[in-house]
Chimera marker file (.cmm) of the C-alpha trace (Angstrom):
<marker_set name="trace">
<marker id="1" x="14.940" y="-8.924" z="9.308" r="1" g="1" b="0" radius="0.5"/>
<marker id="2" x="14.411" y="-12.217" z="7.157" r="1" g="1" b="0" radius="0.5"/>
<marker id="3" x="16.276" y="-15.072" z="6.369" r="1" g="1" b="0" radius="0.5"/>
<marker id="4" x="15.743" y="-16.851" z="2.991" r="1" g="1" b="0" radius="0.5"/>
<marker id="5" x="17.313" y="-20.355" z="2.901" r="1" g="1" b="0" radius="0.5"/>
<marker id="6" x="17.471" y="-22.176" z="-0.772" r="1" g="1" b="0" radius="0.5"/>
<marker id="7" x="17.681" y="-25.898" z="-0.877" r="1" g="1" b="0" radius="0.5"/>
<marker id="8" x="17.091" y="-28.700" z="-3.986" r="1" g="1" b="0" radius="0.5"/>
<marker id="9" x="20.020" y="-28.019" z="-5.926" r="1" g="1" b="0" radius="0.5"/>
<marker id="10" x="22.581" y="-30.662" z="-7.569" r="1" g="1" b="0" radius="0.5"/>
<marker id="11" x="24.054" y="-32.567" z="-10.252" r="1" g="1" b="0" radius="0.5"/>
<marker id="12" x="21.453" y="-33.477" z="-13.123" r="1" g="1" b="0" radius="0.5"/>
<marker id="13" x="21.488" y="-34.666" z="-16.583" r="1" g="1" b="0" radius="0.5"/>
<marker id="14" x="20.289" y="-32.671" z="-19.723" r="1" g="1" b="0" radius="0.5"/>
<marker id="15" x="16.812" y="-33.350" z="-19.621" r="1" g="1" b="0" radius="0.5"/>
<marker id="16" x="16.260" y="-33.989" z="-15.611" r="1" g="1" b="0" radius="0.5"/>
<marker id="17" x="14.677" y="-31.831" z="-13.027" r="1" g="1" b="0" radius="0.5"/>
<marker id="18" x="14.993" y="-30.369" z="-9.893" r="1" g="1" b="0" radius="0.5"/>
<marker id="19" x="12.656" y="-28.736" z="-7.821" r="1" g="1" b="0" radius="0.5"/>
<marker id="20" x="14.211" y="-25.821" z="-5.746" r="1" g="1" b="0" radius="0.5"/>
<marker id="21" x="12.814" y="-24.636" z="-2.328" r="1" g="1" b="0" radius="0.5"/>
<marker id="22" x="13.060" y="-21.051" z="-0.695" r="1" g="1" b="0" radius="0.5"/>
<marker id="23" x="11.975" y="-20.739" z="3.093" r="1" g="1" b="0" radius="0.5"/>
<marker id="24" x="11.704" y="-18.103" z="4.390" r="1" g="1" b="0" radius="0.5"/>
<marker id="25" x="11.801" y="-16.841" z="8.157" r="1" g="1" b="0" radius="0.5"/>
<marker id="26" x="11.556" y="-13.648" z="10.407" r="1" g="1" b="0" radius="0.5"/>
<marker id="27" x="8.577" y="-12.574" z="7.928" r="1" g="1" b="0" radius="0.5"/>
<marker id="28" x="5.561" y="-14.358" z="6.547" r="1" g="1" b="0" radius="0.5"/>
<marker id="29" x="5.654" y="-14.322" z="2.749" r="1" g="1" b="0" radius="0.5"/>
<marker id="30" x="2.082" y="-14.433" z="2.309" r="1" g="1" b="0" radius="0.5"/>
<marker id="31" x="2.114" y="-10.254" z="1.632" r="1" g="1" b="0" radius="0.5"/>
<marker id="32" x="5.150" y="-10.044" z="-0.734" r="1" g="1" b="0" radius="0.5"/>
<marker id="33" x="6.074" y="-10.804" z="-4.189" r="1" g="1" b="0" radius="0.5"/>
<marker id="34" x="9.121" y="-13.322" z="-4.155" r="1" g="1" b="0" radius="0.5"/>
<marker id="35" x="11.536" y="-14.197" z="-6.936" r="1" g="1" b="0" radius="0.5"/>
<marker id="36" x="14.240" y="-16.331" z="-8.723" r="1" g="1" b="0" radius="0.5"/>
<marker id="37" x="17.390" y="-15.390" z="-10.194" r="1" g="1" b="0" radius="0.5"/>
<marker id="38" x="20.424" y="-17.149" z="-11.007" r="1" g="1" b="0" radius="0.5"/>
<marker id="39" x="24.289" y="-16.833" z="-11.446" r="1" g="1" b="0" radius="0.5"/>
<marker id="40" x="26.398" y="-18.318" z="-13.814" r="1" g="1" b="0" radius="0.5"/>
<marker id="41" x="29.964" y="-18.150" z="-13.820" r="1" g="1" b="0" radius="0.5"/>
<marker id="42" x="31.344" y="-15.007" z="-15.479" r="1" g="1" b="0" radius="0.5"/>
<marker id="43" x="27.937" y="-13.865" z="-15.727" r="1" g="1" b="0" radius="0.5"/>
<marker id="44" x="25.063" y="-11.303" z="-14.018" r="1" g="1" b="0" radius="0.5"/>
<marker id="45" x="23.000" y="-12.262" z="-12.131" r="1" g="1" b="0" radius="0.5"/>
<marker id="46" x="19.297" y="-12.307" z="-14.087" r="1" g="1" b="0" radius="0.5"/>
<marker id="47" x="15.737" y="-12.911" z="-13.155" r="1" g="1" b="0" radius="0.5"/>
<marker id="48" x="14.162" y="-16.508" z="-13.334" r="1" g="1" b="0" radius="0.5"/>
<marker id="49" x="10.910" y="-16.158" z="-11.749" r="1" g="1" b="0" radius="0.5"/>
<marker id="50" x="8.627" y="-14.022" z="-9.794" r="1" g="1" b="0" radius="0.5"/>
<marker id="51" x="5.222" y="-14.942" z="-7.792" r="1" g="1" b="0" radius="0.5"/>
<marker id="52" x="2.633" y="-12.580" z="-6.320" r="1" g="1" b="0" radius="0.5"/>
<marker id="53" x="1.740" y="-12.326" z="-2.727" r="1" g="1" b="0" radius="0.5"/>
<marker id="54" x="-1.904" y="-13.853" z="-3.509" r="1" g="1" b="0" radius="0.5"/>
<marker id="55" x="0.389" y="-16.452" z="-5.594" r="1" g="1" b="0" radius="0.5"/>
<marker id="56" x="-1.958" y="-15.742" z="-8.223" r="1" g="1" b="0" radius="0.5"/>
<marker id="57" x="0.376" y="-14.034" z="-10.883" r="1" g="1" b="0" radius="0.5"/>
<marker id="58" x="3.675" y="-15.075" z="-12.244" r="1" g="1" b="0" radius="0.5"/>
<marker id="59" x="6.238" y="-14.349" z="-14.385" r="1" g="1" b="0" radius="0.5"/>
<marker id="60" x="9.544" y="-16.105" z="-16.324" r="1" g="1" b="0" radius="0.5"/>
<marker id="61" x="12.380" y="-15.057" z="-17.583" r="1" g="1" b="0" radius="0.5"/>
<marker id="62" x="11.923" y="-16.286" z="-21.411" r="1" g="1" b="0" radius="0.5"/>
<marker id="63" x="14.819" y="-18.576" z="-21.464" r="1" g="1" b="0" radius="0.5"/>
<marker id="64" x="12.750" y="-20.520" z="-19.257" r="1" g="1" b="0" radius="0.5"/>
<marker id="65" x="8.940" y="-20.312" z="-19.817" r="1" g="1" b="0" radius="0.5"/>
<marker id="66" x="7.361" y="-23.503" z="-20.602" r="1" g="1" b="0" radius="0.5"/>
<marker id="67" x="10.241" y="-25.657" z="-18.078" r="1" g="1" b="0" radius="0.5"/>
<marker id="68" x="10.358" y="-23.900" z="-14.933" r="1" g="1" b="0" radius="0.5"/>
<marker id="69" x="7.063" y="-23.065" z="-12.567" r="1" g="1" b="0" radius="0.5"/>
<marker id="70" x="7.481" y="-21.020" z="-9.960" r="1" g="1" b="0" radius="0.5"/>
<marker id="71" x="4.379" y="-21.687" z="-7.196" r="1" g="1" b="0" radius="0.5"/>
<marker id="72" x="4.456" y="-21.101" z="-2.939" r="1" g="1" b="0" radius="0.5"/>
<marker id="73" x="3.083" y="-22.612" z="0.000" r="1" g="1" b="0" radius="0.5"/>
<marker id="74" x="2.532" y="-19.755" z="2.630" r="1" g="1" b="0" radius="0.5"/>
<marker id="75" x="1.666" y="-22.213" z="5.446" r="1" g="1" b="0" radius="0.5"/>
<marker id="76" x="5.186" y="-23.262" z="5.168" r="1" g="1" b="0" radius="0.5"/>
<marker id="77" x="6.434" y="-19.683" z="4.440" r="1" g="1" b="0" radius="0.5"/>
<marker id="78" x="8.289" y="-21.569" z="1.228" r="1" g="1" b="0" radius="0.5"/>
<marker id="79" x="8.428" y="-20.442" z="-2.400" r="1" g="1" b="0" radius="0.5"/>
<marker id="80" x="9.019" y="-23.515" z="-4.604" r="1" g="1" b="0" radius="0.5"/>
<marker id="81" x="10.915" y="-23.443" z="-8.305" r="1" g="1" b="0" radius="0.5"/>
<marker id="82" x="10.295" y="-26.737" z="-10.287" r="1" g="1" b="0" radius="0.5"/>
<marker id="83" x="12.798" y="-27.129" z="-12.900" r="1" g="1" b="0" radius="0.5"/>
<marker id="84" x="11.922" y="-29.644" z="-16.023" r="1" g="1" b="0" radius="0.5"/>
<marker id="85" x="13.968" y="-30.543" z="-19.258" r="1" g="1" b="0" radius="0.5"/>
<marker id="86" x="16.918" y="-28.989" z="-17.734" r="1" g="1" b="0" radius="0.5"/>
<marker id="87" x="19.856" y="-27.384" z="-20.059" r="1" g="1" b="0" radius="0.5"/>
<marker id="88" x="23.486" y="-27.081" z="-19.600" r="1" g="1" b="0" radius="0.5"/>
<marker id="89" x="23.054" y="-23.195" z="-19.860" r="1" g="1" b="0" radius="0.5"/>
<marker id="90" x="20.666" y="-23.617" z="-16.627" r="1" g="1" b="0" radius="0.5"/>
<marker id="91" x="24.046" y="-24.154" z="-14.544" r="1" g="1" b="0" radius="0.5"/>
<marker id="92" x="24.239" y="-21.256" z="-12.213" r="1" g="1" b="0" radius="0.5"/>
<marker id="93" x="23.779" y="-20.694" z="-8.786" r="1" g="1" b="0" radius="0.5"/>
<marker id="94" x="19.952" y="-19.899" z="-8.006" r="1" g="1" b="0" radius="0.5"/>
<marker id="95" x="18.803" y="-17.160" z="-5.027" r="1" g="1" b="0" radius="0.5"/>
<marker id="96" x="15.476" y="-15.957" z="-4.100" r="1" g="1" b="0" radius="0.5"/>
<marker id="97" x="14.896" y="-12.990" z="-2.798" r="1" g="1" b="0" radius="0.5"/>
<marker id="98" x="11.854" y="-10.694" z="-1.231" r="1" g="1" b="0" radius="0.5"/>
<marker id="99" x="11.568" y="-6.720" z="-0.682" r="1" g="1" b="0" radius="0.5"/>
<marker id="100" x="9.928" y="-6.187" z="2.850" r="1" g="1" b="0" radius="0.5"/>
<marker id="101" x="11.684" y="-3.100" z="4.463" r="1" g="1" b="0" radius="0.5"/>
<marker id="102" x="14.843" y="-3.961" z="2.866" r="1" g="1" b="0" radius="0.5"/>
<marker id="103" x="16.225" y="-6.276" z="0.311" r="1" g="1" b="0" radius="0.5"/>
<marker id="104" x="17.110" y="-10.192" z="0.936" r="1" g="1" b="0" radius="0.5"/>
<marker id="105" x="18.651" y="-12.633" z="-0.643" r="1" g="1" b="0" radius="0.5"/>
<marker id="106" x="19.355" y="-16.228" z="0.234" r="1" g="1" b="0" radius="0.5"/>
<marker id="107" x="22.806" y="-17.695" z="0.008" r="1" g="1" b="0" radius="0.5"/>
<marker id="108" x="22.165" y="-19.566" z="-3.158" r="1" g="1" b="0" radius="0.5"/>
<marker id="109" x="21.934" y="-23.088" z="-4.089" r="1" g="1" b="0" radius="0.5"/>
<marker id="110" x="24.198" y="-24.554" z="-6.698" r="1" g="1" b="0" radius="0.5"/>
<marker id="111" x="22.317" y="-26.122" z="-10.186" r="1" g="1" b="0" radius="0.5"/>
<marker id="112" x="24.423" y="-28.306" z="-12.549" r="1" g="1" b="0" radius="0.5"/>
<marker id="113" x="23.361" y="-29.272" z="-15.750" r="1" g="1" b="0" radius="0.5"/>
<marker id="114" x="25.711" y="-31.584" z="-17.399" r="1" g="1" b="0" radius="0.5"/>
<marker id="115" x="25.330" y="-32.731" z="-21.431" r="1" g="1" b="0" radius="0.5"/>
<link id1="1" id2="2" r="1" g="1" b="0" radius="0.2"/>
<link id1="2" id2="3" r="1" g="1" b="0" radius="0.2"/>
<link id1="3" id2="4" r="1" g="1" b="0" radius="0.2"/>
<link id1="4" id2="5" r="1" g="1" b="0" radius="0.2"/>
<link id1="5" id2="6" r="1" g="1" b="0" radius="0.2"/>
<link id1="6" id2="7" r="1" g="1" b="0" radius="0.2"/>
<link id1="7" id2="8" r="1" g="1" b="0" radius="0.2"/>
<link id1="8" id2="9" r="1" g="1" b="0" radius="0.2"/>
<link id1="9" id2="10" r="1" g="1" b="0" radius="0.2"/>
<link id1="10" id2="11" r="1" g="1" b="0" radius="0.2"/>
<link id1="11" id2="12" r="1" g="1" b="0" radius="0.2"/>
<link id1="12" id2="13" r="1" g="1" b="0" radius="0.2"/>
<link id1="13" id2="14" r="1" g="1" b="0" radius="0.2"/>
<link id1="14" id2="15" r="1" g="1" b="0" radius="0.2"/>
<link id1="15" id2="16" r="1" g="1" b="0" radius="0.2"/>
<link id1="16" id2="17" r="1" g="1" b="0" radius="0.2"/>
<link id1="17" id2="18" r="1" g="1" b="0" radius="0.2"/>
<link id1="18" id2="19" r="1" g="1" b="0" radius="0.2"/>
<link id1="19" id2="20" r="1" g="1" b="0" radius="0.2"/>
<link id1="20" id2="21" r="1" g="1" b="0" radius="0.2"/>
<link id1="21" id2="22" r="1" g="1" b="0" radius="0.2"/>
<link id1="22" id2="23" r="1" g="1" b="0" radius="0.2"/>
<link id1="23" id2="24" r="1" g="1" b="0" radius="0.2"/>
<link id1="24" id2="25" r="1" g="1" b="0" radius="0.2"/>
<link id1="25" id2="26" r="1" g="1" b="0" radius="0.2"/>
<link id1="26" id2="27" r="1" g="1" b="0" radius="0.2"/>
<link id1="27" id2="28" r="1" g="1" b="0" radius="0.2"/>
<link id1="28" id2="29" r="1" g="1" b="0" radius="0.2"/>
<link id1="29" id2="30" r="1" g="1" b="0" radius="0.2"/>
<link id1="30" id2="31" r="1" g="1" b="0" radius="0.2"/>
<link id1="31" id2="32" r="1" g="1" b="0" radius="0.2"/>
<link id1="32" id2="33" r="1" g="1" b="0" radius="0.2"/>
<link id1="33" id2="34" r="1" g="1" b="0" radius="0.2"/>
<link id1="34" id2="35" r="1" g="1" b="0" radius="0.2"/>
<link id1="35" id2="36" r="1" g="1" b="0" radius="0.2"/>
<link id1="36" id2="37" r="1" g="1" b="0" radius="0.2"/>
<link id1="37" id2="38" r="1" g="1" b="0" radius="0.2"/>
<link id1="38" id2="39" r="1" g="1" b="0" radius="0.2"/>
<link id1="39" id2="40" r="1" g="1" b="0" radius="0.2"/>
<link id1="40" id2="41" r="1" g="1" b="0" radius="0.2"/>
<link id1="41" id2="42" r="1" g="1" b="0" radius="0.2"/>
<link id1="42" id2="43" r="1" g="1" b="0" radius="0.2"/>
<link id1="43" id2="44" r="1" g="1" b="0" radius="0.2"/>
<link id1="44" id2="45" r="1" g="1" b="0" radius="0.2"/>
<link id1="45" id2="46" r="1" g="1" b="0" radius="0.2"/>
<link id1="46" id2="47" r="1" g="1" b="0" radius="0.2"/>
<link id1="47" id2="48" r="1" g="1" b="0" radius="0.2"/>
<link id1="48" id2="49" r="1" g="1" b="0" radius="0.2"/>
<link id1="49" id2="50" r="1" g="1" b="0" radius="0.2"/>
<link id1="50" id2="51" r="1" g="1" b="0" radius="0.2"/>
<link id1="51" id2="52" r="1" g="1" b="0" radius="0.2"/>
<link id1="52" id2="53" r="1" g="1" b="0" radius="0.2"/>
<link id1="53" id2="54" r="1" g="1" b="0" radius="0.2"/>
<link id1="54" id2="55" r="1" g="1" b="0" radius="0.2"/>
<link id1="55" id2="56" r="1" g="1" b="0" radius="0.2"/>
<link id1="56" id2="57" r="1" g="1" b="0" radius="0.2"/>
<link id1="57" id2="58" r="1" g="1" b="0" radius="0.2"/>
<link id1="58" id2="59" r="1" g="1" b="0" radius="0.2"/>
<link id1="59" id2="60" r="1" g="1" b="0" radius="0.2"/>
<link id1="60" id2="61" r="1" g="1" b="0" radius="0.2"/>
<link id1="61" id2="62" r="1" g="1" b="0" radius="0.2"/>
<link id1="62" id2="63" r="1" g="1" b="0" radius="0.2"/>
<link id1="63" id2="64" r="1" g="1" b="0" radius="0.2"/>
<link id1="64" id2="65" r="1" g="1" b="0" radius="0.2"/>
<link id1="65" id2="66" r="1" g="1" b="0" radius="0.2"/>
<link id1="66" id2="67" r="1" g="1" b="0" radius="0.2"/>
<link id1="67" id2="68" r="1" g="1" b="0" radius="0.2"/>
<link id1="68" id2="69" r="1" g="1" b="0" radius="0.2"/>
<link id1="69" id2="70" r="1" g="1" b="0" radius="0.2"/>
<link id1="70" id2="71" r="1" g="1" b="0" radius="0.2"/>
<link id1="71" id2="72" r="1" g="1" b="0" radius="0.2"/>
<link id1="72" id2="73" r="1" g="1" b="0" radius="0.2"/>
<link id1="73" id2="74" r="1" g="1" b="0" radius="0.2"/>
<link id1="74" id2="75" r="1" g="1" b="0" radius="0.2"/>
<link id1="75" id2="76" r="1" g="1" b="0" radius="0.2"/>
<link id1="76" id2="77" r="1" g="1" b="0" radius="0.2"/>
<link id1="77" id2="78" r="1" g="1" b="0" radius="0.2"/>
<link id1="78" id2="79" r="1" g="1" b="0" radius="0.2"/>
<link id1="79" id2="80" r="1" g="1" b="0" radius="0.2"/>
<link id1="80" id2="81" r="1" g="1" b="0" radius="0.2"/>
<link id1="81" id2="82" r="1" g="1" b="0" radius="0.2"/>
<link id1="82" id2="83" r="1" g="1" b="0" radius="0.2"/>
<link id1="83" id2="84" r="1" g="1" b="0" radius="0.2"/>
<link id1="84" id2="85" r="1" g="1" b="0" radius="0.2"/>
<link id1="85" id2="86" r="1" g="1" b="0" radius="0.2"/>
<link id1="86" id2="87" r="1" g="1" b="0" radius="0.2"/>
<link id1="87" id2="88" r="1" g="1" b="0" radius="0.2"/>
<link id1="88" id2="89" r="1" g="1" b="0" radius="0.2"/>
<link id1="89" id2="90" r="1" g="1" b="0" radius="0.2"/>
<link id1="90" id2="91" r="1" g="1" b="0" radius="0.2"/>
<link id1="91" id2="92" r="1" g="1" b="0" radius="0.2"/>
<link id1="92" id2="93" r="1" g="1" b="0" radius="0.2"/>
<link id1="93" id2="94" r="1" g="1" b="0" radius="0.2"/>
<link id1="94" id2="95" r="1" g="1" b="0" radius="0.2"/>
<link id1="95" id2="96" r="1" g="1" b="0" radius="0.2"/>
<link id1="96" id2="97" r="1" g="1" b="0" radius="0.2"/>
<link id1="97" id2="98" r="1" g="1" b="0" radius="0.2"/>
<link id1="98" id2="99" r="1" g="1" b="0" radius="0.2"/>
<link id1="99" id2="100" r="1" g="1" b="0" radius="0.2"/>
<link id1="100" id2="101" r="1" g="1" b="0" radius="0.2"/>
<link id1="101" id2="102" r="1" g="1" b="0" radius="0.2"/>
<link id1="102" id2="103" r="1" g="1" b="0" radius="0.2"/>
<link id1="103" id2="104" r="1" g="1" b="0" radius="0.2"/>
<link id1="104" id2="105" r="1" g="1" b="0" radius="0.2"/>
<link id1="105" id2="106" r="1" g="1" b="0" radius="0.2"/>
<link id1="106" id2="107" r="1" g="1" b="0" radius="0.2"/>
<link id1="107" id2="108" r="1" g="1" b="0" radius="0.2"/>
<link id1="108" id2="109" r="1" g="1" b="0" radius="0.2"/>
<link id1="109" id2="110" r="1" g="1" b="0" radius="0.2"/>
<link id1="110" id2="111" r="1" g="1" b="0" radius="0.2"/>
<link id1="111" id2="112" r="1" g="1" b="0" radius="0.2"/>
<link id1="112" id2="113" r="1" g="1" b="0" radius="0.2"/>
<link id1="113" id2="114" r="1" g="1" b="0" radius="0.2"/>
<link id1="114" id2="115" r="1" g="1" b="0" radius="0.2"/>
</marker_set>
């Protein structure tokens, strides 16, 4: 069983950042590939960003290469998403999630962008 827990989210300006945090606990993260997605009202849910176990690969969805970095700390089990030049079509609610012997998903943490 593991329990991913998202934190950073808010209220920002066009233009601000945020930096999200995943932890994760019940399984170290150090072995598995972790990702972003998001949920905007009326919308699917859709991939943000994805990190290798080693940390040493990632990948972005390409409405937000170039502004978001996805990166992890494993001694703190936590998968980071910093968020830069922020748009109003960012507003969603952002979960990460991890494949071990099942699928999880955190609970989400709201992002705002307002114009």
């Amino acid at each position: 069983q593991v329990q991913l827990v998202e934190s950073g989210g808010g209220l920002v300006q066009a233009g601000g950042s945020l930096r999200l945090s995943c932890t994760a606990s019940g399984r170290t993260i150090s072995a598995y590939v972790i990702g972003w997605f998001r949920q905007a009202p009326g919308k699917e849910r859709e991939f943000v960003a994805a990190i290798t176990s080693s940390g040493g690969i990632t990948s972005y969805a390409d409405s937000v290469k170039g502004r978001f970095t996805i990166s992890k700390e494993n001694a703190k089990n936590t998968v980071y998403l910093q968020m830069n030049n922020l748009k109003p079509e960012d507003t969603a609610v952002y979960y990460c999630t991890i494949t071990t012997d099942a699928e999880y998903w955190g609970q989400g943490t709201q992002v705002t962008v307002s114009s």
